[in-house]
NUTORLUM-122349 format. One record per residue: x, z, y of N, C-alpha, C, O, CB in turn; residue in three letters. Coordinates in pm, whole numbers, plus 50000, padded with zeros to 5 digits. Glycine has a CB too. Layout:
BEGIN
XZYXZYXZYXZYXZYAla/...
//
This chain:
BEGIN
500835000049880500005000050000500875000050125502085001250108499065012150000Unk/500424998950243501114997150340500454998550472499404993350509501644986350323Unk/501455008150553500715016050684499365007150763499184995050746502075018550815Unk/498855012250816498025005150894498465003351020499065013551053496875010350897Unk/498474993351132499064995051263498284998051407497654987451408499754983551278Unk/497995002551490497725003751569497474992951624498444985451618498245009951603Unk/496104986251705496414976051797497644974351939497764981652037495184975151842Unk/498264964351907498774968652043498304970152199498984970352301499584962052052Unk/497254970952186495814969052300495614983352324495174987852429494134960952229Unk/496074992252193495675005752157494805006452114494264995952080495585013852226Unk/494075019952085493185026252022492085016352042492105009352144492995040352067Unk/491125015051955489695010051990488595014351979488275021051880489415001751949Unk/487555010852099486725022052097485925025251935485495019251836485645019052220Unk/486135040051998485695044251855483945046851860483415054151776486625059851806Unk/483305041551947481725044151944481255029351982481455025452097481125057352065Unk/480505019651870479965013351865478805019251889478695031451902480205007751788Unk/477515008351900476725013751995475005019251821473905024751818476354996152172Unk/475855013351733474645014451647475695019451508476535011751462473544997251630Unk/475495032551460476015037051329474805037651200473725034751252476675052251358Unk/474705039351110473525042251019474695051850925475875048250924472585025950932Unk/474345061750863475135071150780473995078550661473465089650655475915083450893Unk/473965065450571473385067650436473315077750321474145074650235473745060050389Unk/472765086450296473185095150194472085097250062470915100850070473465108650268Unk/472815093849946471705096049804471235109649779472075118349805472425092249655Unk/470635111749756470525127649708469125130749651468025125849676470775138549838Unk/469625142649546468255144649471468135159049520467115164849484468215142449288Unk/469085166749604469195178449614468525182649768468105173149835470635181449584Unk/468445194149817468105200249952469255192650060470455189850053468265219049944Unk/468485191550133469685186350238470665200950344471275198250447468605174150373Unk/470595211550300471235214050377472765213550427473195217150536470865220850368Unk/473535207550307474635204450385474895199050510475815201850586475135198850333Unk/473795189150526473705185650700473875195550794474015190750906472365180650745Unk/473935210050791473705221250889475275217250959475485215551079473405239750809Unk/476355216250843477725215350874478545203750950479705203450990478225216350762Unk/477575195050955477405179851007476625178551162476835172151265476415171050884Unk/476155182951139475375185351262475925184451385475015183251466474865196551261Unk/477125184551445478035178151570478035163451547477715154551626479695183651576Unk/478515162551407478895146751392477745140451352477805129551408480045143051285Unk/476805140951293475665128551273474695131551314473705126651260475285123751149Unk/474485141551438473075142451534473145128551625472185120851627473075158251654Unk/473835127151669474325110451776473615100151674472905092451739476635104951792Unk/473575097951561473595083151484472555084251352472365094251282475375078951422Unk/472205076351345470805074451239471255080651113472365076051085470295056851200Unk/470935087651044470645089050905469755082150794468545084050799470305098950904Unk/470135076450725469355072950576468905078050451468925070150357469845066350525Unk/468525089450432468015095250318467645090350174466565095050136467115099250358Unk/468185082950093467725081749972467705089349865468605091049782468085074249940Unk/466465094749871465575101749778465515098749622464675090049598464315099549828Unk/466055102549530466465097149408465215101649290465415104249171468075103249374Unk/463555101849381463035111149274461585098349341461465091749444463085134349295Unk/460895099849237459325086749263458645087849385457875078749416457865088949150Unk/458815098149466458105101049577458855113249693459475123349660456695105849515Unk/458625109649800459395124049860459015134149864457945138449906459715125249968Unk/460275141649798459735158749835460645163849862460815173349786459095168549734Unk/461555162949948462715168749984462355171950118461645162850160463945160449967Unk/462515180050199462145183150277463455184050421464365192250411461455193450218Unk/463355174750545464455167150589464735180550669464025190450652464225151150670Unk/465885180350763466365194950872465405185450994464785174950977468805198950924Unk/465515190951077465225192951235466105188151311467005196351293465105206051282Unk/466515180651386467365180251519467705166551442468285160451532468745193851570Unk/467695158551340468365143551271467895136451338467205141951423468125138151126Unk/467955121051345467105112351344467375106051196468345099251164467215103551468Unk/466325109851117466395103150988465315097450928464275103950939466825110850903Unk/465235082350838464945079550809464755085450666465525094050626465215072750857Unk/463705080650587463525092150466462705082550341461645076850368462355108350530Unk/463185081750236462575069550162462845071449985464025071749951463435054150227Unk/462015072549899462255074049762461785061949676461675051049732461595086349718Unk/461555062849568461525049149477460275048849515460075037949461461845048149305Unk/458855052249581457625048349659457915037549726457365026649728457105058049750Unk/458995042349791458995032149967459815018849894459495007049913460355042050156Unk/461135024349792461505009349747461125000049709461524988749738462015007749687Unk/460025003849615459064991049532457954988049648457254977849648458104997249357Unk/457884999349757456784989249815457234978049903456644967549924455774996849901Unk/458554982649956459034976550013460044961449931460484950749972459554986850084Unk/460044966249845461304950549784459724947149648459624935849599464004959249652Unk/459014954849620458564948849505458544940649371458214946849270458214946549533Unk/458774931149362459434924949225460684927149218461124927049103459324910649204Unk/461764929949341462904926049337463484942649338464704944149328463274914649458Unk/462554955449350463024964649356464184973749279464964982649311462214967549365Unk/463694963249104464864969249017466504970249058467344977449004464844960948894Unk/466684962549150468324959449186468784973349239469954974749274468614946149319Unk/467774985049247468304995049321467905000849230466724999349198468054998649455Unk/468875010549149469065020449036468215034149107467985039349217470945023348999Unk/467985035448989467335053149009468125059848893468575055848786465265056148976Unk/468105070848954468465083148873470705080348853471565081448766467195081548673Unk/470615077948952472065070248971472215068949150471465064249236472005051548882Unk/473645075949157473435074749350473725062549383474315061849491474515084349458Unk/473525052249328473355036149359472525031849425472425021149483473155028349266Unk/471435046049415470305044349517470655038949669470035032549754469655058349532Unk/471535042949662472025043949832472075030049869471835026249984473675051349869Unk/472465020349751472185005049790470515001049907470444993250002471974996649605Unk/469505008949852468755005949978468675010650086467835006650166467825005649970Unk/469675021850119470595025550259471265017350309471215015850431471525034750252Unk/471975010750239472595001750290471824988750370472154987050488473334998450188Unk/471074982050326470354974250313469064975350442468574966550514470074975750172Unk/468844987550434467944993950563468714994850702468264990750809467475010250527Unk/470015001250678471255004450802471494987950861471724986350981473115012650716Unk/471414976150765471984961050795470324960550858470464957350976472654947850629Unk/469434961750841468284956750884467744961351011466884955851079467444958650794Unk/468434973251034468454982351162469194979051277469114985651380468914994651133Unk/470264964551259471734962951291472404970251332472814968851447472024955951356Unk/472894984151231473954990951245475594980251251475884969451200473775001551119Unk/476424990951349477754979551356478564984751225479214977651148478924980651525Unk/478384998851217479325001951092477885008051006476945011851076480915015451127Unk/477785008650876477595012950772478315025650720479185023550635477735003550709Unk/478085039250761479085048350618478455055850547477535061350608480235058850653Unk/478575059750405477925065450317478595080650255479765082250221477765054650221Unk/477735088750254478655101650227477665110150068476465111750086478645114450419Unk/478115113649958477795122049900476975136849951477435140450059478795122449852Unk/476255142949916475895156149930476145166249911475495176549934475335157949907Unk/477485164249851478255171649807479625176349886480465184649852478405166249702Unk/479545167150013480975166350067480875172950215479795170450268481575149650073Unk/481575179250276481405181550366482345183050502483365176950469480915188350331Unk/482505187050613483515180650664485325186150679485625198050680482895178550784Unk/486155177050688487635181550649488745177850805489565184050873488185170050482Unk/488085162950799488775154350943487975159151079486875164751078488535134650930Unk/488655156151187488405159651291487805143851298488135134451226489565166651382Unk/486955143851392486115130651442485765121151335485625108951350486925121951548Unk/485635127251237484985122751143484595106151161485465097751141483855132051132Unk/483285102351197482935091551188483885080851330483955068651320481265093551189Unk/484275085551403484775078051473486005074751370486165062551366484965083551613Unk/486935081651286487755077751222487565066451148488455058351126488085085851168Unk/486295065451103486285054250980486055040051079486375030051016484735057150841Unk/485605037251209485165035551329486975029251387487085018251440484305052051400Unk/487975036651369489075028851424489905025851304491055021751316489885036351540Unk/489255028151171490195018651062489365005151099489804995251158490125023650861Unk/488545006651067487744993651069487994986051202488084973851197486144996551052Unk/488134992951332488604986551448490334981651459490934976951556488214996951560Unk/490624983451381492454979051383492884966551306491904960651261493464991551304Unk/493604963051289493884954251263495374955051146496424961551151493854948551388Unk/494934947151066495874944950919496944937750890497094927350954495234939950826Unk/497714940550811498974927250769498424933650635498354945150593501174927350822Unk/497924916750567498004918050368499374908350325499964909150218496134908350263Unk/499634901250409500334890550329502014895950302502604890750207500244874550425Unk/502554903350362503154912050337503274924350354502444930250424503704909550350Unk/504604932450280503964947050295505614951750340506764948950307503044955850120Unk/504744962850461506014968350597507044976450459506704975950341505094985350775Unk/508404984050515508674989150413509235004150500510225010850472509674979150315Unk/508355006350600508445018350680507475019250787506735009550806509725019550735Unk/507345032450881505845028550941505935014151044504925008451085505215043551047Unk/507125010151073506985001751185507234989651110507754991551000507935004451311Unk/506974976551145508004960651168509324961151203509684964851315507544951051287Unk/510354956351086511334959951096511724940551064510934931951024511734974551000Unk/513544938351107513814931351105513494918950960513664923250846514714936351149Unk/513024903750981512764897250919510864894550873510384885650803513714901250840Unk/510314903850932508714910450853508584892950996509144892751106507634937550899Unk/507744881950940507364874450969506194876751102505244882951056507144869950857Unk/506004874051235505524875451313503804871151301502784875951351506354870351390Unk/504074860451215502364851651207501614859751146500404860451172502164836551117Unk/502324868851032501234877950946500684889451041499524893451038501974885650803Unk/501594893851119501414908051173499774908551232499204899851299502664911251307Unk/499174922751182497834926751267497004911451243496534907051348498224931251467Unk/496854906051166496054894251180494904896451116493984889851164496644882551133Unk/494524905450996493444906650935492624915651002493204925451049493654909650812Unk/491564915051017489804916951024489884932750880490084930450761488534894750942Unk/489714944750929489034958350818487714954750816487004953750915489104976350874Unk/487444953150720485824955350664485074967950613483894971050633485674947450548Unk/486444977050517486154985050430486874995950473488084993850475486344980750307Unk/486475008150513487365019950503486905030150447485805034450480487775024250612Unk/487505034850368487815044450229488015054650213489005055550140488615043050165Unk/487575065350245488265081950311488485088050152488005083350049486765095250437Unk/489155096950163489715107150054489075120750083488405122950184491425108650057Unk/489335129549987488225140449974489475150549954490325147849869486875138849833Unk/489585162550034490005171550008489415184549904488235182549874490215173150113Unk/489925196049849489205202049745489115193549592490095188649537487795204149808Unk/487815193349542487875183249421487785171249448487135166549542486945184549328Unk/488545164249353489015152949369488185144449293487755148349184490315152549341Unk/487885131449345486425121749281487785119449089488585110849053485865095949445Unk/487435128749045488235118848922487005118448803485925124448804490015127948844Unk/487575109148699486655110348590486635121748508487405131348518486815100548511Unk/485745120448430485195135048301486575138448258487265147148312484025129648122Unk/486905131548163488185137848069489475143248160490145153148132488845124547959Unk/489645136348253490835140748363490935152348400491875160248388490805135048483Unk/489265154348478488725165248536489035179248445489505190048481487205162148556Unk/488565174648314488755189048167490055188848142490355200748129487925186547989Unk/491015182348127492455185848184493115189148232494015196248188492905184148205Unk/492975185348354493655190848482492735192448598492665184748694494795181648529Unk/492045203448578490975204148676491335210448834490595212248931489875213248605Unk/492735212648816493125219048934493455209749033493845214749138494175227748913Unk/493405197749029494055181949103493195176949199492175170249185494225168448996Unk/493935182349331493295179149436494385166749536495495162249508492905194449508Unk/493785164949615494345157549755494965165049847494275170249935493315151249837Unk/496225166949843496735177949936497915170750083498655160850077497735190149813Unk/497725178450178498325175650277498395162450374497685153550326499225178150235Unk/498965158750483498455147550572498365130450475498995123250398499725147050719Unk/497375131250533497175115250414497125102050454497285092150383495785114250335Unk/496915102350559497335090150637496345076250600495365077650527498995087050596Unk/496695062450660495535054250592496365040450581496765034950684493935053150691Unk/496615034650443497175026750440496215014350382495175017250324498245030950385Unk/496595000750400496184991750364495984986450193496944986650116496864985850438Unk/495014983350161495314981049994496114970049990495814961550074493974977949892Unk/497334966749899497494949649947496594939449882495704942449802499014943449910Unk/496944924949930496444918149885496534915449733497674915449686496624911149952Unk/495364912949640495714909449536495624923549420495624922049298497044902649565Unk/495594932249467495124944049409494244952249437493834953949551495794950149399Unk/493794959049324492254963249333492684980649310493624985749249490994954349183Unk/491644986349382491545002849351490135010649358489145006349417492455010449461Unk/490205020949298489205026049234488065031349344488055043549363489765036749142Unk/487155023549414486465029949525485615035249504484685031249433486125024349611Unk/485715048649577484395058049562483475057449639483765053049751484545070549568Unk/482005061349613481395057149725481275074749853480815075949967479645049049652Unk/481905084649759481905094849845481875097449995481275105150071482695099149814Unk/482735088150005483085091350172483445075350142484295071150063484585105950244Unk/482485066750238483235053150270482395044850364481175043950345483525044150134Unk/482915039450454482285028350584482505017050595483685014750621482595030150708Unk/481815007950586482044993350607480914985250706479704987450714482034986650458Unk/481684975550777481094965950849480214962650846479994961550726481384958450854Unk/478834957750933477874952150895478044939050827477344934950734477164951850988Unk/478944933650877479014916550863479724918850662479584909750579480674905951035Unk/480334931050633480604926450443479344935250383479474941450278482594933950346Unk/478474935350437477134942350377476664933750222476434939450115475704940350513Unk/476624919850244476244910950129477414913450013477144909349900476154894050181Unk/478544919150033479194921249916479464937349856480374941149783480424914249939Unk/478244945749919478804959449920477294965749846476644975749876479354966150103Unk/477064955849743475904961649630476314969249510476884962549424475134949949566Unk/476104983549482476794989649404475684986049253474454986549261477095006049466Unk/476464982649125475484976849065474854983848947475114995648923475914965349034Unk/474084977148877472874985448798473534999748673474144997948568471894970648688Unk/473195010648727473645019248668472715029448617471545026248634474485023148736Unk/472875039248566471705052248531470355047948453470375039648362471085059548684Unk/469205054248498468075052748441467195037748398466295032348462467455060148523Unk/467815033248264467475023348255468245009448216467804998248192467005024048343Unk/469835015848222470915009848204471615015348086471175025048024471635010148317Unk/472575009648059473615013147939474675018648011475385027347960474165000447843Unk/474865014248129476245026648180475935032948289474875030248345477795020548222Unk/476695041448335476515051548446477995054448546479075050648501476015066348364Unk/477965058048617479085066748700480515049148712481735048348724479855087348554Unk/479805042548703481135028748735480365022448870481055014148928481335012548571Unk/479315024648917478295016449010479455014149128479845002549140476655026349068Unk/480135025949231480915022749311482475013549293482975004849365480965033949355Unk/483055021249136484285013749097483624995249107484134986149173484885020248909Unk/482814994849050482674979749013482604972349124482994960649126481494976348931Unk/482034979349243481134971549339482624973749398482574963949473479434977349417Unk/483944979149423484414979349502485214967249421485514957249485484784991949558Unk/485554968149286486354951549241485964941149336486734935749416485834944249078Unk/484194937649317483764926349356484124922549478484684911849500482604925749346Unk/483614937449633484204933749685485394935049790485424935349913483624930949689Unk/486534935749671488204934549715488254916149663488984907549713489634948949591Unk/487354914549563488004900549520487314889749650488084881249693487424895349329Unk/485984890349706485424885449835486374888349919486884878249968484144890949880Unk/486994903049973488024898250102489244891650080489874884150154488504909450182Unk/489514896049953490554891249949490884876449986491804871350049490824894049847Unk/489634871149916489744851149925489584852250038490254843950100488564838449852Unk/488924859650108488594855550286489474860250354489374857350473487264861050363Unk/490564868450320492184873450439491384884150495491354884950618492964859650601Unk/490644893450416490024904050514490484915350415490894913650300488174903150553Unk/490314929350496491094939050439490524948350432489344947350464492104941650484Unk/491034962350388490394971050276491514989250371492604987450427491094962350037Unk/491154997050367491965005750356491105019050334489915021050360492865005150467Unk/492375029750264492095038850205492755050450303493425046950400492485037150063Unk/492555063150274492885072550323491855080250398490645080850379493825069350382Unk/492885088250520492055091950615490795084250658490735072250634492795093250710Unk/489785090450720489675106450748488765112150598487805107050540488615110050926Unk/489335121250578488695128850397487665141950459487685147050572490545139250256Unk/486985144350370486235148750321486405160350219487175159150124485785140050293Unk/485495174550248486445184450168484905185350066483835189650108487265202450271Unk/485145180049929484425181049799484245194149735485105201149681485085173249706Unk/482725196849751482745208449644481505202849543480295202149564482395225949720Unk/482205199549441481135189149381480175199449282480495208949210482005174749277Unk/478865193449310478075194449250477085188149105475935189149064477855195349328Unk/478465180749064477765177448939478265187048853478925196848889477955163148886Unk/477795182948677478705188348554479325182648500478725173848439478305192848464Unk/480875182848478481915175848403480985171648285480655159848276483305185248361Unk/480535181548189480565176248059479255167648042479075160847941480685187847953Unk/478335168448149477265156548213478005144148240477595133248201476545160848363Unk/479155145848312479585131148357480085127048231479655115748208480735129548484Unk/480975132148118481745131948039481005118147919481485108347862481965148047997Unk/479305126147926478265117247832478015104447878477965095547793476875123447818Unk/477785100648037477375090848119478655080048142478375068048146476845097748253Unk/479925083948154481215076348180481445069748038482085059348030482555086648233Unk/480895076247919481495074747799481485060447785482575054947766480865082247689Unk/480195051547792479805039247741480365026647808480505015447759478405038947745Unk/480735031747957481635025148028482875026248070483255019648167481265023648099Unk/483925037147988485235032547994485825018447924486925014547963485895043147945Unk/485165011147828485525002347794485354987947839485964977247836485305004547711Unk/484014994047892483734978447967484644980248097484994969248141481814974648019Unk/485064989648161485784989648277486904985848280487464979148367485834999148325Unk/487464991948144488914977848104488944961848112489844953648122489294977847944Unk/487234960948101487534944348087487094939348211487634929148254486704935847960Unk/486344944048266485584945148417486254933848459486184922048422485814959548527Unk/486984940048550487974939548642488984930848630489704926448720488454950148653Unk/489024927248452489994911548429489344900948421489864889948400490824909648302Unk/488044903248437487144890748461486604891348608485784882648638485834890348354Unk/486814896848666486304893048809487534886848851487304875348887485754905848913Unk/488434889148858490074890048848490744876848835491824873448884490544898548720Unk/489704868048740490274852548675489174846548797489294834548826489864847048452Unk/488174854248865487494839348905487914831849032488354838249127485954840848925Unk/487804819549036488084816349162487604812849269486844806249199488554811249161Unk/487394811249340486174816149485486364802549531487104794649472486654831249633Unk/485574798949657485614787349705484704792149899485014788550012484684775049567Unk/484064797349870483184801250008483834804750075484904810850063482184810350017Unk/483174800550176483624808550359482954816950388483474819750496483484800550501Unk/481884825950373481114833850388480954845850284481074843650164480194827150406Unk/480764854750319480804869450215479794867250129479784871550014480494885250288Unk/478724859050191477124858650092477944851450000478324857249899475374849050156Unk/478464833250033478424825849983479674831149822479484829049703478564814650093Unk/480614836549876481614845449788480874852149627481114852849506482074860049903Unk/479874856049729479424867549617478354868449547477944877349472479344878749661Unk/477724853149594476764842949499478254832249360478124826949250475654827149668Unk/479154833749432479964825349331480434834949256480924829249158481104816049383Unk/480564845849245481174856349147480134857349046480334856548925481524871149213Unk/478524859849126477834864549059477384854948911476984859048802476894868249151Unk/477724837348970477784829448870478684827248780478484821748672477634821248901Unk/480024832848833481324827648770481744841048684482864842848635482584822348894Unk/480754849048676481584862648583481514863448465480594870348422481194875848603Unk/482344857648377482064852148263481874864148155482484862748049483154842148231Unk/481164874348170480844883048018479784884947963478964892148021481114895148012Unk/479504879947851477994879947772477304895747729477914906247708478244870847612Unk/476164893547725475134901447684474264904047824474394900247941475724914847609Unk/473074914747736472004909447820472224920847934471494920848033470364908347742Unk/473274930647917473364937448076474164927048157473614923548261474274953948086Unk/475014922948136475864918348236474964900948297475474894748390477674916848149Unk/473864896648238472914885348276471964893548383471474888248483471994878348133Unk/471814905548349470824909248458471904916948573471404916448685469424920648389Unk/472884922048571473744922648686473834909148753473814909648876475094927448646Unk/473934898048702474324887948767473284881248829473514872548913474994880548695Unk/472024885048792470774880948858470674893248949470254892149064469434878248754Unk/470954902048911470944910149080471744910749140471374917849233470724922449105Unk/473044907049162473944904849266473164892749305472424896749395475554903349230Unk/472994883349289472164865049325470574877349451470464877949573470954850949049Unk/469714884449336468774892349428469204897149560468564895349664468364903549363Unk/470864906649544470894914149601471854905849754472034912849854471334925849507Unk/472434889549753472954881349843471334878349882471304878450005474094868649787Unk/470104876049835469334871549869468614877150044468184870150135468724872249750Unk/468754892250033468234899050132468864895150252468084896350347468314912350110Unk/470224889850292471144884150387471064875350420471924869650487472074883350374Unk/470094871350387469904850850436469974854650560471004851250618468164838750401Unk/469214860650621469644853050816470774864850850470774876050799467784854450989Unk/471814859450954472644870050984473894876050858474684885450852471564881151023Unk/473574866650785474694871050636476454866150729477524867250669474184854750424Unk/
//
C-alpha cells in the first residue's frame, strides 16, 4: 500500500453539502447517544432488519427509518436483491442516500462507536484527495525518479476506516487469538492497483458517483452463505476502479468495536463460505472489463463471472437488478 498525499491545493473541504450515514441494525439504537456531535448535522438511514418497524428511533436525528415493509413496497418484484436477516440490508441505505443525492455515502455498524476525531469529515478528505495507483512511493513523500504524470492523478471513491478494540476478523481467528486488535496511529494508505483487500462494511464511505458498484450481495436468510456480503462486494468493486484508474483507501479514521455478535454464531454462518471465497475472487480476477462507466463495469462482471450453480445465477441477476436502479445519473 502506499501513503496517501495531500492535495497540493491543501486540505479539502471537508463538508459537502449532502452526507447520508446508513446503519443496519436489528438492535436499540442507542449507540447513537455517543454520535450525537457527529451525525446530528447529516441524514441518517436506519435499516431495520426485522418485517416491520419496531425499533424505536432517538430524538434530536434526522432519520429516515425503513424495514423489509417499506423494501418490498418500495422495490417490489425486485426487492429480493436486498438480504434480510444479514446487514446487507444496508444495500437499501445505500440506494435511498443515492436517491436523496447524498455527495458521500458512509455506513457504520451498531456496534461501533467513536475512536477518530472528526469522524465523518475524515472519510470526507480521503475521498477528497487525490491518488497515485500506478506506482507505489517508497516513503511518505516523492522521491527522486517517482514519474511526475502518475502523481495525485486518481479520483478516491472508496474510503475504508479501521476499528480500534475488536478487530472485524473471522470466526476461527477470533477463537484463537481473540486478543488482536488495531493498535496505535494508523494512518491511510492507498490499496494498489491490481490488488484486492478484505472490505468491511463496518466503518466505510464512498462516493455517490461508485454507488452502482457498491451492492453488497445475497447473503443470510434465504441464501447458502453468510458474513462474505461486504468481502465480495468490495472484490467487485476494486476490480470496477481498478479498470477505471480510480482508487480505494484504507485506514484512518477507525472506529472503536465492541462487537456484538457471537463468535461461535459467526463460526456456523462463515462455514459454507470459506471455500467459495477462495475461488471468489479468482474469478472476478480473470474478467476483463471494457466500460467507461461504473454501471456499465458492473453489468459486465455481472455477465462475465464465470461460476455455475444456481446461487451464483441469481447473484448475477441481482447485480444486473441492482445496476438497474442507476439508470439516470449512474
Amino acid at each position: 500500500m502506499v501513503l496517501v498525499k495531500e492535495s497540493r491545493m491543501g486540505l479539502p473541504d471537508a463538508r459537502p453539502s449532502h452526507i447520508a450515514i446508513v446503519i443496519p441494525t436489528i438492535r436499540d439504537l442507542s449507540f447513537l447517544e455517543e454520535w450525537r456531535a457527529e451525525f446530528s448535522p447529516h441524514r441518517l438511514i436506519v435499516c431495520e432488519d426485522h418485517s416491520h418497524r419496531q425499533i424505536e428511533v432517538p430524538s434530536g436525528f434526522d432519520i429516515d427509518h425503513y424495514s423489509w415493509e417499506e423494501i418490498d413496497d418500495e422495490l417490489g418484484g425486485d426487492s429480493w436483491i436486498i438480504p434480510r436477516q444479514n446487514a446487507a440490508i444496508r444495500n437499501f441505505g445505500y440506494w435511498k442516500a443515492w436517491q436523496s443525492g447524498a455527495e458521500m455515502i458512509l455506513t457504520l455498524d451498531d456496534d461501533c462507536y467513536p475512536a477518530s476525531p472528526e469522524f465523518v469529515a475524515a472519510h470526507w478528505r480521503n475521498l477528497s484527495r487525490p491518488a497515485t495507483l500506478a506506482w507505489v512511493t517508497v516513503c511518505e513523500f516523492y522521491t527522486r525518479g517517482f514519474p511526475y504524470g502518475v502523481r495525485d492523478n486518481a479520483e478516491v471513491v472508496v474510503s475504508h476506516g479501521l476499528w480500534e478494540g475488536v478487530a472485524d476478523l473471522d470466526a476461527p481467528t477470533q477463537l484463537v487469538r481473540p486478543t488482536l486488535a488495531v493498535k496505535g496511529p494508523v494512518g491511510t494508505k492507498v490499496v494498489p492497483r491490481g490488488s484486492y483487500f478484505p472490505m468491511s462494511g463496518m466503518n466505510l464511505a464512498f462516493r455517490r458517483s461508485f454507488a452502482p458498484a457498491m451492492w453488497f450481495p445475497l447473503m443470510g436468510k434465504g441464501w447458502p452463505f453468510d458474513r462474505f456480503d461486504d468481502i465480495w462486494a468490495g472484490v467487485l468493486a476494486k476490480k470496477v476502479a481498478d479498470h477505471l484508474g480510480l482508487a480505494m483507501v484504507s485506514g484512518d479514521p477507525t472506529v472503536h468495536h465492541r462487537r456484538a455478535s457471537n463468535v461461535f454464531v459467526n463460526l456456523k454462518k462463515e462455514a459454507p463460505g470459506i471455500e467459495a471465497n477462495e475461488l471468489f475472487w479468482k474469478a472476478v480476477d480473470r474478467i476483463r472489463l471494457d466500460g467507461s462507466t461504473v454501471r456499465e463495469c458492473y453489468i459486465e462482471l455481472s455477465n462475465r463471472l464465470e461460476l455455475t450453480g444456481a446461487y451464483w445465477d441469481k447473484m448475477r441477476e441481482g447485480m444486473r437488478v441492482w445496476a438497474s436502479l442507476f439508470r439516470d445519473g449512474s
